[in-house]
C-alpha positions in Angstrom: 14.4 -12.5 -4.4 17.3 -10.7 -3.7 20.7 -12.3 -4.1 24.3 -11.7 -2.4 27.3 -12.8 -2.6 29.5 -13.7 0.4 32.7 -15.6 1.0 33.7 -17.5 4.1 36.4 -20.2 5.1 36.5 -23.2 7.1 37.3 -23.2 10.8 38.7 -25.3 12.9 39.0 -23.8 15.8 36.5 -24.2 18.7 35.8 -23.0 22.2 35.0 -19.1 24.2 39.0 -18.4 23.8 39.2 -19.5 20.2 35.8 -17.7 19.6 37.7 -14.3 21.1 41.2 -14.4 19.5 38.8 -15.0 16.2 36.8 -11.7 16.6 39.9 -10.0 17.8 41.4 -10.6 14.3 38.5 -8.6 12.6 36.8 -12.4 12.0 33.5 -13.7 13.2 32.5 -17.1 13.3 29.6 -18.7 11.6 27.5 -21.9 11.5 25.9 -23.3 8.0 23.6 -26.1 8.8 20.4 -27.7 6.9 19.7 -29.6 3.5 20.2 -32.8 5.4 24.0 -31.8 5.5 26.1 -32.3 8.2 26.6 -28.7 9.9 30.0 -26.5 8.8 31.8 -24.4 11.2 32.8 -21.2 9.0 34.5 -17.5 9.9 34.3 -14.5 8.4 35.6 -11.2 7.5 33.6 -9.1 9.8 33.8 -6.1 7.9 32.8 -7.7 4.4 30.1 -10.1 5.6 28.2 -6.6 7.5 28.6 -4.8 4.0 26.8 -7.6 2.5 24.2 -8.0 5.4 23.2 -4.2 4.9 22.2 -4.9 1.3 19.7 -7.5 2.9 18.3 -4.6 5.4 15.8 -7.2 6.5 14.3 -8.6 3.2 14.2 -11.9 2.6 17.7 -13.1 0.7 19.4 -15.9 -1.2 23.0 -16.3 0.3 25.6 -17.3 -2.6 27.9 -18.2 -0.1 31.9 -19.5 -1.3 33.2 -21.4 1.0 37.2 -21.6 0.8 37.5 -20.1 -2.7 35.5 -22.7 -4.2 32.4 -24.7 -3.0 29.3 -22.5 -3.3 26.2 -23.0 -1.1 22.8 -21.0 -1.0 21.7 -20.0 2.1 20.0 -18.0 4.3 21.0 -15.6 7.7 18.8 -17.6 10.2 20.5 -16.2 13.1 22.2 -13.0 14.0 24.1 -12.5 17.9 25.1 -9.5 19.0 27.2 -8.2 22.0 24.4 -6.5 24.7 26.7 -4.5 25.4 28.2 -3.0 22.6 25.8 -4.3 19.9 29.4 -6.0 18.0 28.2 -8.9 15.9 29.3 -12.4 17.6 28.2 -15.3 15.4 25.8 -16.1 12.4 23.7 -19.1 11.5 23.0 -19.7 7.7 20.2 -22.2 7.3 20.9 -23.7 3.8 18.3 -24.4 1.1 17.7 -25.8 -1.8 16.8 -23.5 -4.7 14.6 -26.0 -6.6 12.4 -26.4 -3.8 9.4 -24.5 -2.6 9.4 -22.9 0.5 7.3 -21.0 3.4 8.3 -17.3 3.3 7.1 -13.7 5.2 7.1 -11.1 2.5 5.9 -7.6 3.8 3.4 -5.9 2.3 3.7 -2.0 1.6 0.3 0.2 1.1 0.0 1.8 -1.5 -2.3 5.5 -1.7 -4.6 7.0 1.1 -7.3 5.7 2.0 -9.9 7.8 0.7 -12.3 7.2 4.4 -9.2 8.7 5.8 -10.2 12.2 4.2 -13.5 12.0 6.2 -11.9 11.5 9.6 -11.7 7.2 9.3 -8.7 5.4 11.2 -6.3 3.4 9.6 -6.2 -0.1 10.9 -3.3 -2.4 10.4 -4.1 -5.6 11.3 -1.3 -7.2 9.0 1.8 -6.1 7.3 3.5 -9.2 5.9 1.7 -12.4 4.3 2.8 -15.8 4.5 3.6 -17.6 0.8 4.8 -20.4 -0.5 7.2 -20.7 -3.5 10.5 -21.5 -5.4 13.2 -18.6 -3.1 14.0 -17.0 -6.4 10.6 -16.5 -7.1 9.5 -14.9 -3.8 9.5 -10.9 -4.3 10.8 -8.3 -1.9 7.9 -7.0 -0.9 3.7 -7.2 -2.3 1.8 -3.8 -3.3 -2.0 -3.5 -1.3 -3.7 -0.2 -2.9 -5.8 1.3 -0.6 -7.1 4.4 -2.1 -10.5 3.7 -2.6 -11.1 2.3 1.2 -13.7 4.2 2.5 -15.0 4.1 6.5 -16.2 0.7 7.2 -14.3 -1.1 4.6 -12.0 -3.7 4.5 -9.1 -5.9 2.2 -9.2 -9.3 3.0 -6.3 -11.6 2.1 -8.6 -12.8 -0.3 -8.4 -9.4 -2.1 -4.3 -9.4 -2.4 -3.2 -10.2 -5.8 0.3 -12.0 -5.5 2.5 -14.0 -8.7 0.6 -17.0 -9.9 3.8 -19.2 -9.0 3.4 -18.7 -5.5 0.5 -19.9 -3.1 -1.0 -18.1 -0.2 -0.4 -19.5 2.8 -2.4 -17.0 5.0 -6.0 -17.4 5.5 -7.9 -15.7 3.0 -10.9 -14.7 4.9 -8.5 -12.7 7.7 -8.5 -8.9 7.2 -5.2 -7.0 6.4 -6.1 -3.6 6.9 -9.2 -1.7 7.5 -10.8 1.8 7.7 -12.9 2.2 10.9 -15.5 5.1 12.2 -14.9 7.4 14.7 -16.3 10.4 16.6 -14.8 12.8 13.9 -15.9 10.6 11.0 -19.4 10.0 12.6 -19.7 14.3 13.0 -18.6 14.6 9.2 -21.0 12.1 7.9 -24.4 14.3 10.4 -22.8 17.5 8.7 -22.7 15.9 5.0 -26.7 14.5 6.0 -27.5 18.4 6.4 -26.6 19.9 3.4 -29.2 20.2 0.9 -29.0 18.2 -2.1 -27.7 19.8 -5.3 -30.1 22.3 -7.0 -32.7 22.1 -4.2 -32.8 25.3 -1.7 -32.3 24.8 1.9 -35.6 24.9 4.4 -36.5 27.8 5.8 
């Protein structure tokens, strides 16, 4: 899993009109709560903290977060708000974890290859695009590979099919179908076209 590095102080400062003079002064404020740990008011440096949330871009993270110089917490962005009107960040929740023990995670899934029933006019059917896992955080990977090239029309990849690391467990149900390759009208012509045509070596009927 991915790992950043982040810095953030202690606040002590509550209330809206704190909350505003602290995002006027390029800050935003921040909760850290979890681990059966009593919950931390923290700010920080907008700028900074949205240069480390784009090398997150939506995959699941490990936040190294120093908190006044020194104590460092892992952690994870739970919680993102954002102005509706000008889409400026407002406040962040960090749900802390403990590295050393397993927990439930959503790691997308990317295809990989076409499809080969896609060549004879099949649709592509997504049913599922992340699986559900269970593991140590450092262990869970950014994303798990589904090849697909040698789906033909009517033919399916079960959970059951997906390989993932041996140190994780599969939290999804195996028998429910990822991705699938159905028939169509244009498949279903192909298919009476390829019936027509004579075998190899054998003349057509006259």
């Amino acid at each position: 899993m991915l790992q950043v590095e982040m810095s953030a102080s202690k606040r002590d400062d509550f209330g809206k009109c704190a909350m505003r003079r602290l995002r006027k002064s390029g800050n935003t404020p921040a909760v850290l709560y979890g681990n059966n740990k009593e919950a931390s008011a923290l700010q920080f440096e907008t700028t900074s903290f949205l240069k480390g949330l784009f090398k997150i871009s939506r995959k699941n993270a490990v936040v190294n977060l120093t908190v006044n110089g020194s104590d460092t917490r892992h952690a994870m962005v739970r919680d993102l708000q954002t102005d509706p009107v000008n889409d400026s960040l407002i406040h962040v929740d960090f749900l802390e974890i403990d590295l050393a023990v397993p927990r439930r995670f959503t790691v997308p899934i990317t295809f990989v290859g076409k499809a080969k029933g896609l060549e004879f006019g099949g649709d592509l059917v997504v049913h599922s695009s992340s699986v559900q896992v269970t593991g140590l955080p450092l262990d869970i990977p950014d994303t798990i590979n589904v090849g697909m090239t040698n789906l033909g029309i009517g033919e399916s990849i079960k959970f059951s099919d997906i390989e993932i690391p041996e140190n994780l467990k599969m939290v999804t149900k195996a028998s429910t179908v990822c991705v699938e390759i159905v028939a169509t009208a244009k498949s279903a012509e192909a298919a009476a076209a390829a019936a027509k045509k004579p075998a190899k070596g054998k003349a057509a009927k006259k």
